[in-house]
PALUMGU-318148 format. One line per 4 residues: their letters; for each residue z, x, y of C-alpha. Coordinates in steps of 0.2 Angstrom, whole numbers. Example, Ala and Ser with C-alpha at 12.3 -4.5 7.8 and 13.67 -1.06 7.14 Angstrom:
<rs>
as> 39:62:-22 ~ 36:68:-5
</rs>
This chain:
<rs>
xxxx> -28:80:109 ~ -39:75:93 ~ -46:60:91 ~ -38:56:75
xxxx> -20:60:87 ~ -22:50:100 ~ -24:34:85 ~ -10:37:75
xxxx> 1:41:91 ~ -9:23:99 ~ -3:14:80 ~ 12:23:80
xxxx> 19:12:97 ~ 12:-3:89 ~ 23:-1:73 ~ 38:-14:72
xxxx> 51:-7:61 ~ 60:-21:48 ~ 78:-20:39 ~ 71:-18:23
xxxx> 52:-17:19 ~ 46:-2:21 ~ 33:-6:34 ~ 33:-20:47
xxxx> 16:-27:54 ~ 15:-37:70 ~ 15:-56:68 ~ -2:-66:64
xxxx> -15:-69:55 ~ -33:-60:54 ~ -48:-66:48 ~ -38:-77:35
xxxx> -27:-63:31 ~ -6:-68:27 ~ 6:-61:39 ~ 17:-48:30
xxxx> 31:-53:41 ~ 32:-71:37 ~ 46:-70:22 ~ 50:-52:23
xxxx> 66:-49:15 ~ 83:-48:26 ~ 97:-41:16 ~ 113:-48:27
xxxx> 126:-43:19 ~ 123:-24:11 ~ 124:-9:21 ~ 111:5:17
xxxx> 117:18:8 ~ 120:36:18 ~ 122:45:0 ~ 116:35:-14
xxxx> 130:33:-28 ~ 129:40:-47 ~ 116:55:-43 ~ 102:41:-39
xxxx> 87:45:-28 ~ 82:37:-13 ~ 63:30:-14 ~ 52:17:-7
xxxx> 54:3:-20 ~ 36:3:-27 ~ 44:19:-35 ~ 59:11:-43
xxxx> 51:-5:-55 ~ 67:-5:-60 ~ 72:-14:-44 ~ 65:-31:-48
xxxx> 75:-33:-69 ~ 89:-44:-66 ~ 101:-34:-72 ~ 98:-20:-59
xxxx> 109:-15:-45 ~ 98:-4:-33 ~ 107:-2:-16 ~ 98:0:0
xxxx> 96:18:8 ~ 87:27:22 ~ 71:36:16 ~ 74:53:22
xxxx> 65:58:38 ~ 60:41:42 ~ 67:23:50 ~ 61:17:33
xxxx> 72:9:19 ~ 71:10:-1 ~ 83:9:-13 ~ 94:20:-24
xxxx> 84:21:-38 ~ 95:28:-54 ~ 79:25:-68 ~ 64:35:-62
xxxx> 47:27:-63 ~ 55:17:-79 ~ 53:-1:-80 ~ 70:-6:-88
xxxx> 86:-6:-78 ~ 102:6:-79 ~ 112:-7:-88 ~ 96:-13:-103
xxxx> 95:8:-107 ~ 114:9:-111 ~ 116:-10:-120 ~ 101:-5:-129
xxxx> 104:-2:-147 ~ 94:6:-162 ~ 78:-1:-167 ~ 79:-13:-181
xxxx> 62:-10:-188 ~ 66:-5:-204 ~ 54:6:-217 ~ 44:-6:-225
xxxx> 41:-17:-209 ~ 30:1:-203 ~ 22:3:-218 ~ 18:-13:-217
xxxx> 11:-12:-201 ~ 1:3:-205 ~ -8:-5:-220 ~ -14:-20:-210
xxxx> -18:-10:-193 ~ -29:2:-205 ~ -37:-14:-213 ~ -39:-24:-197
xxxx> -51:-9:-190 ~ -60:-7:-205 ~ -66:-26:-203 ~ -68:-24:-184
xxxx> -79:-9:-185 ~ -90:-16:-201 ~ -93:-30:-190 ~ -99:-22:-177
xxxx> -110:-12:-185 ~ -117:-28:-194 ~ -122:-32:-175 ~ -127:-19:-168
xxxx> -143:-24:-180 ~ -144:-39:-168 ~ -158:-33:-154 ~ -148:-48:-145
xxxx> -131:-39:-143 ~ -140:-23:-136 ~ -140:-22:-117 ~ -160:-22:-112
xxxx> -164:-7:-101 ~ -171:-16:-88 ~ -156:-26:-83 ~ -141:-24:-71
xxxx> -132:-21:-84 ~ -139:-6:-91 ~ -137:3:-74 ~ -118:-3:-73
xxxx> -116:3:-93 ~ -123:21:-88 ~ -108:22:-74 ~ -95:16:-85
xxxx> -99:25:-105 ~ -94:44:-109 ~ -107:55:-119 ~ -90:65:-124
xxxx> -89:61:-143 ~ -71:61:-144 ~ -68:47:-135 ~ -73:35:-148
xxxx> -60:42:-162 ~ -46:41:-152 ~ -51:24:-145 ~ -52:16:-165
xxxx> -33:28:-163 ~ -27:17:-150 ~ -34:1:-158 ~ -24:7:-174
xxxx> -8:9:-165 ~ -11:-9:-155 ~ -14:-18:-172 ~ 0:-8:-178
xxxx> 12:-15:-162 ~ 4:-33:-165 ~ 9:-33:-184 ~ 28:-28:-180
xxxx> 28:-42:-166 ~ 21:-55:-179 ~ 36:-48:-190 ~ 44:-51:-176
xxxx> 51:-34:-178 ~ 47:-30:-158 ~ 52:-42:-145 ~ 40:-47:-130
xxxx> 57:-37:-123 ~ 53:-22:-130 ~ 34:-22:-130 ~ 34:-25:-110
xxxx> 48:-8:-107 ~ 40:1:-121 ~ 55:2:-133 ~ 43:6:-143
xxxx> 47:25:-148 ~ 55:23:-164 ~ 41:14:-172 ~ 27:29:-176
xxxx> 8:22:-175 ~ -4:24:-190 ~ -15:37:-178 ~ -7:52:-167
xxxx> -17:59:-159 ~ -19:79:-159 ~ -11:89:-148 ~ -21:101:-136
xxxx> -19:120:-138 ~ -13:129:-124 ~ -13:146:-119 ~ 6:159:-120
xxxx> 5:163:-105 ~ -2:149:-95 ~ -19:151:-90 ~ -22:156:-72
xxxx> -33:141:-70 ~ -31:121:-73 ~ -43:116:-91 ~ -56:108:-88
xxxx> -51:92:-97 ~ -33:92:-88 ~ -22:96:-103 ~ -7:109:-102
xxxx> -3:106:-86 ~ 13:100:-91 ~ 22:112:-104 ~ 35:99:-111
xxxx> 23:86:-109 ~ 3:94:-111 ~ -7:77:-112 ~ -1:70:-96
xxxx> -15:69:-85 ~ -31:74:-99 ~ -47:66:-100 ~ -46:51:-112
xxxx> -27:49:-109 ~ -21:31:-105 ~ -19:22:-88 ~ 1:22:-85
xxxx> 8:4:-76 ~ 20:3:-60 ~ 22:-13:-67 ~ 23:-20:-86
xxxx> 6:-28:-91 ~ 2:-48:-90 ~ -7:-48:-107 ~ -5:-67:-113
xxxx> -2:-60:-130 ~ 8:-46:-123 ~ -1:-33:-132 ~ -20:-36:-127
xxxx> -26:-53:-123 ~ -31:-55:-104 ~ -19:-65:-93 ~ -17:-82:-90
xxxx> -13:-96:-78 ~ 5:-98:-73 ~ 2:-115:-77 ~ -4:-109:-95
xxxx> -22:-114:-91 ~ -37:-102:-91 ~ -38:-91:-75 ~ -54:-97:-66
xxxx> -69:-86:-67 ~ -71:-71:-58 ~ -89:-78:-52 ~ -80:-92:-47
xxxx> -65:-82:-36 ~ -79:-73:-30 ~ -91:-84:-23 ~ -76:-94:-14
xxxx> -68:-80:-6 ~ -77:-62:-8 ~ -90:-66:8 ~ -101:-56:16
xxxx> -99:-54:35 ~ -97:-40:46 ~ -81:-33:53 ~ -87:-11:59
xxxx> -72:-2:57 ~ -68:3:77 ~ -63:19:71 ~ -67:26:54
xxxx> -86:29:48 ~ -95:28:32 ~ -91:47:28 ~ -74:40:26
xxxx> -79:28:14 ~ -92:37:4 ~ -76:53:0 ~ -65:41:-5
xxxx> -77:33:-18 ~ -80:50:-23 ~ -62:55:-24 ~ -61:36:-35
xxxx> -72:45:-46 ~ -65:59:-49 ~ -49:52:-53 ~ -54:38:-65
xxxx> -68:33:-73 ~ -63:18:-88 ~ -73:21:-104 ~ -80:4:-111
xxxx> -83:0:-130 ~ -102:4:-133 ~ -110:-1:-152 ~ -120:8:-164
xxxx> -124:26:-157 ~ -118:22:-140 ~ -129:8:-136 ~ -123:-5:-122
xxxx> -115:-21:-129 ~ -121:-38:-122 ~ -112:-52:-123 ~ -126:-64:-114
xxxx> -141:-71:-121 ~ -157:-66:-113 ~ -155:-60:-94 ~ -141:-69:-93
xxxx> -143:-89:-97 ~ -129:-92:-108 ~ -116:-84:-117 ~ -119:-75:-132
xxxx> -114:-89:-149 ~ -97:-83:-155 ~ -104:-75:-171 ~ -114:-63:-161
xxxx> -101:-59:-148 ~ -95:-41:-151 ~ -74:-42:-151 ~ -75:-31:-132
xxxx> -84:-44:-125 ~ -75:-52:-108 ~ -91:-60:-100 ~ -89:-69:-83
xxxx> -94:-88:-82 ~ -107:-92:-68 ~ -104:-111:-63 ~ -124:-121:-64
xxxx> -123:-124:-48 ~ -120:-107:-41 ~ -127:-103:-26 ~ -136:-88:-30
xxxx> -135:-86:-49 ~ -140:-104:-53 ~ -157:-101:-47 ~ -160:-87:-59
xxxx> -152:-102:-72 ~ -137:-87:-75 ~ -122:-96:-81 ~ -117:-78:-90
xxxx> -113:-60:-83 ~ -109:-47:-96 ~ -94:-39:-96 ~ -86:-27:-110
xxxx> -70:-21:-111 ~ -62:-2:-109 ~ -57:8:-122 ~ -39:8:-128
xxxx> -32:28:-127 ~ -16:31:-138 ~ -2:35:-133 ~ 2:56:-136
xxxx> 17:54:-145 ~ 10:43:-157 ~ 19:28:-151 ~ 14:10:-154
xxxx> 14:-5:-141 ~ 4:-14:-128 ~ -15:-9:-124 ~ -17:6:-112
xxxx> -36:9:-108 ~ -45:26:-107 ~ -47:38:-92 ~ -64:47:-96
xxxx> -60:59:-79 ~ -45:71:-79 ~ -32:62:-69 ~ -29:75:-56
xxxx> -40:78:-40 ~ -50:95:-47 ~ -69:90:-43 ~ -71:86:-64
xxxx> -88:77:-56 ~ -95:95:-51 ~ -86:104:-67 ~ -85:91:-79
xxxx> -71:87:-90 ~ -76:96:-108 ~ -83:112:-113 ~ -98:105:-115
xxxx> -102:98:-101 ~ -98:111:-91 ~ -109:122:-100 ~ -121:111:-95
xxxx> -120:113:-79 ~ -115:133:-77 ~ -130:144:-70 ~ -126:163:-71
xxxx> -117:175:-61 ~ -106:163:-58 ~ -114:150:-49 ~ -117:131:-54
xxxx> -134:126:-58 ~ -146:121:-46 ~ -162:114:-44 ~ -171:124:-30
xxxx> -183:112:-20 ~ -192:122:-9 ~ -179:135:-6 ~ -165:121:-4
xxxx> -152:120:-18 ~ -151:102:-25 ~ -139:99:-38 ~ -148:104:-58
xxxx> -160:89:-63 ~ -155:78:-79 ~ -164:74:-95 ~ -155:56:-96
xxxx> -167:43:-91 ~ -154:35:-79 ~ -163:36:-62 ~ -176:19:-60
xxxx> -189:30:-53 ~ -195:42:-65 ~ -215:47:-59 ~ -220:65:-56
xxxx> -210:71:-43 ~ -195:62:-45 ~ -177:66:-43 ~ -164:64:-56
xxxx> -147:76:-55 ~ -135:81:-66 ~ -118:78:-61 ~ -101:82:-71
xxxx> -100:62:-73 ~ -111:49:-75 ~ -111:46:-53 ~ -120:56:-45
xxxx> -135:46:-44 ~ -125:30:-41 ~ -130:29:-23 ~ -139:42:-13
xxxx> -124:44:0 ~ -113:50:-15 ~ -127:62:-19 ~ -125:70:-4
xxxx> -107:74:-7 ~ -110:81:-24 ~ -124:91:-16 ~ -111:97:-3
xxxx> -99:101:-15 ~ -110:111:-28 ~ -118:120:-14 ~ -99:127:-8
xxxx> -95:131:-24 ~ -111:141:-25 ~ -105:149:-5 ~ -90:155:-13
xxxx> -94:161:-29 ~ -106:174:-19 ~ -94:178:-6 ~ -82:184:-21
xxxx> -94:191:-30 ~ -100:203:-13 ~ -80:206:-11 ~ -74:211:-30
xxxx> -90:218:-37 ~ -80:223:-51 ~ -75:204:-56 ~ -87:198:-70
xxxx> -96:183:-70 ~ -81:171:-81 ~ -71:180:-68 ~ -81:177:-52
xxxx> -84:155:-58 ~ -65:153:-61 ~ -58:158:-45 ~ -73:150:-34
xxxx> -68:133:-44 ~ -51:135:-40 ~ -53:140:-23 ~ -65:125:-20
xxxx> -52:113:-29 ~ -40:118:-16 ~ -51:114:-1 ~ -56:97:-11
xxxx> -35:91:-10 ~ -32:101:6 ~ -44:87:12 ~ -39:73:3
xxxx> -20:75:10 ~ -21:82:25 ~ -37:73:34 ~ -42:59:22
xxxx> -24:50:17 ~ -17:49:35 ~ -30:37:39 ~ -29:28:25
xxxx> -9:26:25 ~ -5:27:39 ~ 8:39:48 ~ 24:30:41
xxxx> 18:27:24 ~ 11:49:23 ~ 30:54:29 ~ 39:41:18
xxxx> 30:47:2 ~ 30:64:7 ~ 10:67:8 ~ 8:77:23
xxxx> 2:96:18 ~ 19:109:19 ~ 20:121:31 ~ 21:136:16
xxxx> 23:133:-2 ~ 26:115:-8 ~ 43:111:-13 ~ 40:96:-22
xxxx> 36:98:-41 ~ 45:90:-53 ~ 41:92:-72 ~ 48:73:-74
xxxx> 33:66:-64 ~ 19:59:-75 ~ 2:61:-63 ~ -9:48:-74
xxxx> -16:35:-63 ~ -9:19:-62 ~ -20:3:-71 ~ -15:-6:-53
xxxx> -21:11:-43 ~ -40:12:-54 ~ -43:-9:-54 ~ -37:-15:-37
xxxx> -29:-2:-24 ~ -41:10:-24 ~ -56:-3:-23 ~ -50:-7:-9
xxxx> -68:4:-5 ~ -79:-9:-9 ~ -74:-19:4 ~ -78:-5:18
xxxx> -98:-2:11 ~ -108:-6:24 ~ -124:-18:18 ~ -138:-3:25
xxxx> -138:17:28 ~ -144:21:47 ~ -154:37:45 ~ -155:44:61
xxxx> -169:56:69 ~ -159:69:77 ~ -173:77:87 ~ -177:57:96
xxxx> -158:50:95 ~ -167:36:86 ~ -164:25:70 ~ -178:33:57
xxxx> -175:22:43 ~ -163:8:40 ~ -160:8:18 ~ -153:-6:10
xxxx> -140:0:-3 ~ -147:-8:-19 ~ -163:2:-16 ~ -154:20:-16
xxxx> -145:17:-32 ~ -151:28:-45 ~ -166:31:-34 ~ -161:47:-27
xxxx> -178:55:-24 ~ -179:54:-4 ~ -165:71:-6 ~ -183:78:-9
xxxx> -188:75:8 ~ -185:89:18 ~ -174:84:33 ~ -165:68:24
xxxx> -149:77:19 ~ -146:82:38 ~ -151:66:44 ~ -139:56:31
xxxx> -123:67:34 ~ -127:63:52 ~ -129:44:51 ~ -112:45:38
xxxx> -104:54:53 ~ -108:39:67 ~ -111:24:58 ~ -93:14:57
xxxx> -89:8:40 ~ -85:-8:37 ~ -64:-16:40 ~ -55:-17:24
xxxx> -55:-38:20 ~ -59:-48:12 ~ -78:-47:12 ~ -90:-37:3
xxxx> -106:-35:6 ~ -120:-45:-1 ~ -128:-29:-10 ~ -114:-25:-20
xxxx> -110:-46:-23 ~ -129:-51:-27 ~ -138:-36:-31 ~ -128:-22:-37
xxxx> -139:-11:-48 ~ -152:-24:-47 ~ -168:-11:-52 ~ -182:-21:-50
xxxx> -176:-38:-56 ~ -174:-53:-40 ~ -155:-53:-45 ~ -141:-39:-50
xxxx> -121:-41:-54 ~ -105:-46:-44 ~ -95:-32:-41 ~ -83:-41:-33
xxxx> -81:-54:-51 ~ -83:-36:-60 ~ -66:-29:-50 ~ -57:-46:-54
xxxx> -61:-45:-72 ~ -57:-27:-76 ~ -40:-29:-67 ~ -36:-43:-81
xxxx> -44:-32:-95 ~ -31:-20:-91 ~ -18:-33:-88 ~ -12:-31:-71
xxxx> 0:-43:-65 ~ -4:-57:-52 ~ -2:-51:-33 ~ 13:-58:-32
xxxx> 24:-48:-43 ~ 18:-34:-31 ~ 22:-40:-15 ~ 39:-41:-25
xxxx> 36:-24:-31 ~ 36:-15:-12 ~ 49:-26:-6 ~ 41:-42:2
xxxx> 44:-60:-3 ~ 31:-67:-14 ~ 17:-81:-6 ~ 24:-97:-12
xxxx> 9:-110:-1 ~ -7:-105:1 ~ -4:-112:17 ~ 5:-95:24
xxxx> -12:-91:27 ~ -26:-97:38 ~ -32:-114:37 ~ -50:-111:31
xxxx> -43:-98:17 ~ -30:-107:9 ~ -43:-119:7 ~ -53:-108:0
xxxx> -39:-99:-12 ~ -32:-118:-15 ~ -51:-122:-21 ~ -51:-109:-35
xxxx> -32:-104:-40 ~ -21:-115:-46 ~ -5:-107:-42 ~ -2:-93:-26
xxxx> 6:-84:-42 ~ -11:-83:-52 ~ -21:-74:-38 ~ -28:-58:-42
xxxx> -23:-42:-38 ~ -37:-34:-30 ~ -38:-52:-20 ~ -23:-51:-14
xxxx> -24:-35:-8 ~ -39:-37:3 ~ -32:-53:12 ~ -17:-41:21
xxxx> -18:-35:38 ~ -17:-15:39 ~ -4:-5:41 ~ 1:2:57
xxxx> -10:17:59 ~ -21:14:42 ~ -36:3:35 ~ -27:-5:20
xxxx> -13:-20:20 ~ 7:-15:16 ~ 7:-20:-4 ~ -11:-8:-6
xxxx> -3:5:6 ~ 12:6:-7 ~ 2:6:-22 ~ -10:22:-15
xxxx> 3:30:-9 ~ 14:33:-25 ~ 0:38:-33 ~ -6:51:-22
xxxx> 13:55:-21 ~ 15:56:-42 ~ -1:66:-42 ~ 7:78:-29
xxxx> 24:79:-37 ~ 18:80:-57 ~ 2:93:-56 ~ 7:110:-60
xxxx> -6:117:-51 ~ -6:106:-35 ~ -13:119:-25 ~ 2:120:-12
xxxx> 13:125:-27 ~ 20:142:-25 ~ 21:156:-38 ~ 36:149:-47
xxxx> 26:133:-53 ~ 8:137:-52 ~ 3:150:-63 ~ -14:150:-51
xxxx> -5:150:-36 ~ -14:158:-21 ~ -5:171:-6 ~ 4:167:8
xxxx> -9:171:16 ~ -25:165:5 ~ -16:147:7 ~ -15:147:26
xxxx> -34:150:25 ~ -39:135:14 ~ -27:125:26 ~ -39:129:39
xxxx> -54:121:29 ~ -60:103:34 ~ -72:91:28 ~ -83:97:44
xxxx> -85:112:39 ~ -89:109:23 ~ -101:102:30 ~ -107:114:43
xxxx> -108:128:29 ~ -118:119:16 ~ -129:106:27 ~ -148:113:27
xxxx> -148:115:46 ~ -164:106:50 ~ -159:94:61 ~ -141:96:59
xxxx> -135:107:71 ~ -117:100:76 ~ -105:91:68 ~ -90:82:76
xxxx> -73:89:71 ~ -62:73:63 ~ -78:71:47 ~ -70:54:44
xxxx> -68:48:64 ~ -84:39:72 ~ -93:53:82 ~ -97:41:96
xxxx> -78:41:97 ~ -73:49:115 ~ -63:68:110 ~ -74:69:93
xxxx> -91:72:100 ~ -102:83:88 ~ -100:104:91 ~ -112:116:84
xxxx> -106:122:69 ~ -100:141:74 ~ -86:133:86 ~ -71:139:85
xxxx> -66:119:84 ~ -71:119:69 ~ -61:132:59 ~ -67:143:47
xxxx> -60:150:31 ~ -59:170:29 ~ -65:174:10 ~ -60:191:15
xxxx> -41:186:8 ~ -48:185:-10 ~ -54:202:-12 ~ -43:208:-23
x> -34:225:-19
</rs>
């Protein structure tokens, strides 16, 4: 039996089964954490449904919003295949209940009321963008490059030019929607479900062109995935929400106290509660976390407003000292407050942390209404950080006969050196890589999987290119992408999301890998990442880093180096020495990575991107901030959301925390998100809490269900789709041997079967890569007959 059977089956008898959430935890607290049990809901009455009534569907609540209007009536039902309970849902993802669609009349915006809107929203952009390039004159409101938060600018801007036109295009339509509200022409009602569609915004954006017959293979921005709908899921298309935004304006202005007081700082939440102690994962290592922050960043990446030719916006005087004075404070500014007597930024005299806010993306059918930020990644799982997500970058990155660029250390393919000066060591000899984002010199760990990942593409496009040496060189690329792809989300669902999730969350969202073909699409599933996924749930990562890389020496069975992780970000130049990338891989493989709770590491709280200055930025205040940027609602409303009864007393948790909350938050209905989320106990089987469990899972689920050419899909929805055959062998491939065919072979000579499973686990002690325990794919299935 594997390593990663004998835990889930060891969970699995753990697990109590409840009436009504959909996952039950054991009672107690952990380390602060509230116990999910306390308050559950018990329906004493209603009997869950065998059939739901009126054609509905049967879904775990987090997939039915609808649930929690009052005018909803959702029944309770058995998830199919499972103990598990959800709810007859009869409205899809949509946020308004049965009842609000059908006693819903016509809009009452009339034709003047647009126009009038237009005229303003056109005006009102026109002043917002002179002023800011009045500014951008202001050496003060440009981001000095030797600060924290140039680095953090360089992960979070897009050199893809398109991406500022449609931003002023989404600002247009939100002054437009603001306009109408002021003319009270749209209610706070109507803003919040989006009955907006009648009023047409001042900028639409253009539709992408796409190809009669589909294209083989998915585009490299995401577009035409979906016939009927072909922006879903495109670079620079808007976060969607599971649930309506908490702007305080209810179009853009970041959330406030339930009490109608400012929200404390994010420095402020973060310095009470975002600790640093540690807490080693008994089972998962540091592989695990380091693929699921590049899966993160594959997925969503939030463009941020720059000024002048790109240039980072500051919004702090100095390093840091105060805040910029309001008449040099560009309109994206959201800096974080830093009390005097903080104890670590008050000895630097840092009362100011810059922060700017994400571009607004417009909606593609020109509608107007509440912000929705920018993805500047494709929405769908499709390595868009090894190919890029334009033309233009992919160009870029191409190498000929089919191959991706590389550069050739010594005979060892590193990914292609960059240009852009974003690496803090730049002397002769350096390292600086290309990457299809602007991460892969983030940390060094993350440059190891772009290395593994480029050099598999490169395996299998020569593979092809010996079995078809008829295929040209367009043809050769295209299918070694797409069979790389494939690999990429078999791993992700099959190895990665079981361990994340849990067993009862993977079967009651229907992520486990089909036997065959998938059965699953539905052209009615919009895959765009939730704002609640990108800000909180899937950060749930930083809480798992681990303060220092072990590198081991695999010849002495000794610890070589120990790195601290604010020294290898943007410093990726010890991938030049020759044994490293063995030795890291190895030290990902045993090190355990850290639990998922709530405490982060003092590198990414302290020091994060700190280049050569005594101080960096909070990436815990940074999490806590972007989640109100977007307007996420308070942790609460989703803890309602999945099914469990909101926190009412801080004291339902741990003497020492509900200090600590109480010191900070003024309400249990004010705390953030991403806060909330890391002070729950895991699921049964998995690493993350019950309210982060839900939010991941639909996700993953929405991203199975709504991509065309998921790579499970059969030849009836995937135009791409592969063989019978061709598909059992990429169901073979795991992260292992991913590894095992692309590691340099130095010092790396096994590798343990589970990639994401300690390897000082009993049952997943490293094999030499040519075992049979460690499957292989047959490329010989692609040569094409």
């Amino acid at each position: 039996m594997s390593p990663l059977q004998i835990i889930l089956r060891v969970f699995m008898s753990l697990v109590v089964v409840c009436p009504v959430v959909i996952f039950c935890e054991a009672h107690g607290n952990v380390r602060g954490r509230v116990s999910i049990s306390e308050g559950a809901h018990v329906h004493k009455s209603e009997v869950p449904c065998a059939v739901c009534p009126r054609q509905g569907r049967c879904v775990p609540k987090v997939q039915c919003p609808a649930h929690l209007r009052p005018a909803s009536h959702n029944p309770a039902c058995h998830l199919q295949g499972t103990k598990a309970l959800g709810v007859c849902c009869f409205t899809g993802s949509h946020h308004a209940a049965e009842s609000e669609h059908k006693a819903r009349k016509a809009t009452s915006i009339n034709e003047r009321d647009v126009k009038t809107a237009h005229h303003q929203s056109k005006q009102k952009l026109a002043s917002w963008l002179a002023r800011a390039e009045g500014l951008a004159q202001h050496h003060a409101v440009v981001v000095n490059e030797t600060s924290p938060s140039f680095a953090h600018h360089m992960s979070v801007m897009t050199y893809d030019k398109r991406a500022d036109k449609l931003g002023r295009g989404g600002l247009l339509n939100l002054f437009a929607a603001q306009e109408l509200k002021a003319r009270q022409a749209l209610s706070d009602d109507e803003l919040a479900l989006g009955f907006t569609e009648h009023t047409d915004g001042p900028f639409c954006p253009p539709p992408p062109t796409c190809s009669n017959p589909p294209s083989r293979y998915r585009s490299i921005g995401g577009d035409c995935n979906n016939p009927k709908n072909p922006s879903w899921g495109a670079v620079h298309s808007g976060y969607e929400r599971l649930l309506p935004p908490d702007y305080s304006d209810g179009t853009w202005a970041m959330r406030a106290s339930s009490t109608g007081l400012p929200l404390p700082s994010p420095r402020l939440v973060s310095n009470a509660l975002i600790l640093d102690a540690p807490h080693p994962s008994p089972t998962h290592n540091l592989m695990f976390m380091q693929f699921g922050q590049f899966i993160a960043h594959d997925t969503t990446s939030g463009v941020v407003f720059t000024i002048g030719n790109g240039s980072a916006i500051s919004c702090c005087s100095g390093d840091g000292e105060q805040f910029l004075p309001p008449e040099l404070q560009h309109w994206a500014c959201a800096p974080i407050a830093a009390a005097p007597e903080d104890d670590f930024y008050g000895q630097f005299r840092h009362q100011c942390l810059n922060m700017v806010r994400t571009q607004l993306a417009p909606s593609s059918d020109c509608s107007v209404g509440y912000a929705k930020q920018m993805n500047g990644v494709t929405h769908f799982p499709d390595l868009s950080h090894i190919y890029g997500s334009s033309d233009e970058r992919l160009a870029i990155l191409r190498g000929s006969g089919g191959l991706l660029k590389t550069f050739n250390d010594y005979g060892r393919e590193l990914p292609p050196l960059t240009e852009r000066k974003e690496c803090l060591t730049l002397k002769e000899g350096a390292a600086c890589f290309e990457s299809g984002d602007n991460h892969g010199n983030q940390i060094i760990s993350l440059t190891v999987l772009h290395t593994l990942w480029t050099r598999e593409h490169n395996r299998i496009a020569r593979a092809l290119a010996r079995l078809n040496p008829m295929w040209d060189e367009e043809r050769i690329f295209m299918e070694a992408r797409r069979i790389a792809q494939a690999e990429f989300q078999n791993i992700i669902y099959s190895e990665w999301l079981p361990l994340l999730l849990g067993p009862q969350a993977v079967q009651a969202f229907g992520l486990l890998p089909s036997p065959g073909y998938s059965s699953l699409y539905d052209p009615h599933v919009n895959p765009a990442l939730s704002a609640e996924f990108a800000t909180a749930a899937m950060r749930f990562g930083h809480s798992v880093v681990d303060g220092k890389i072990m590198i081991p020496s695999t010849s002495t069975g000794t610890i070589y180096e120990s790195i601290s992780i604010p020294e290898v970000m943007f410093q990726p130049a010890r991938m030049r020495l020759k044994p490293f990338f063995d030795r890291l891989i190895a030290g990902l493989s045993w090190q355990p990575m850290q639990s998922v709770d709530p405490f982060v590491t003092e590198g990414l709280t302290r020091y994060l991107f700190h280049g050569g200055n005594p101080f960096g930025l909070d990436l815990a205040s940074i999490n806590i901030q972007r989640g109100r940027d977007y307007g996420v609602r308070p942790y609460n409303a989703y803890r309602r959301l999945v099914g469990l009864e909101p926190i009412v007393d801080f004291n339902q948790f741990t003497p020492n925390t509900a200090q600590r909350l109480g010191s900070v938050y003024q309400s249990p209905d004010d705390i953030d998100l991403w806060v909330g989320g890391l002070l729950e106990e895991a699921v049964g089987g998995g690493v993350v809490g019950v309210t982060f469990s839900n939010i991941l899972a639909d996700q993953f689920s929405k991203i199975k269900r709504g991509d065309r050419y998921f790579y499970e899909n059969g030849p009836d929805v995937n135009p791409g789709a592969f063989s019978p055959y061709q598909l059992a062998e990429i169901k073979k491939v795991t992260l292992a041997r991913i590894i095992c065919d692309n590691r340099d072979g130095i010092e790396l000579l096994a590798q343990p079967p589970n990639a994401f499973i300690r390897a000082d686990l009993p049952g997943n002690e490293p094999v030499p890569c040519d075992s049979s325990v460690i499957p292989a794919m047959d490329l010989s299935r692609f040569r094409d007959i």
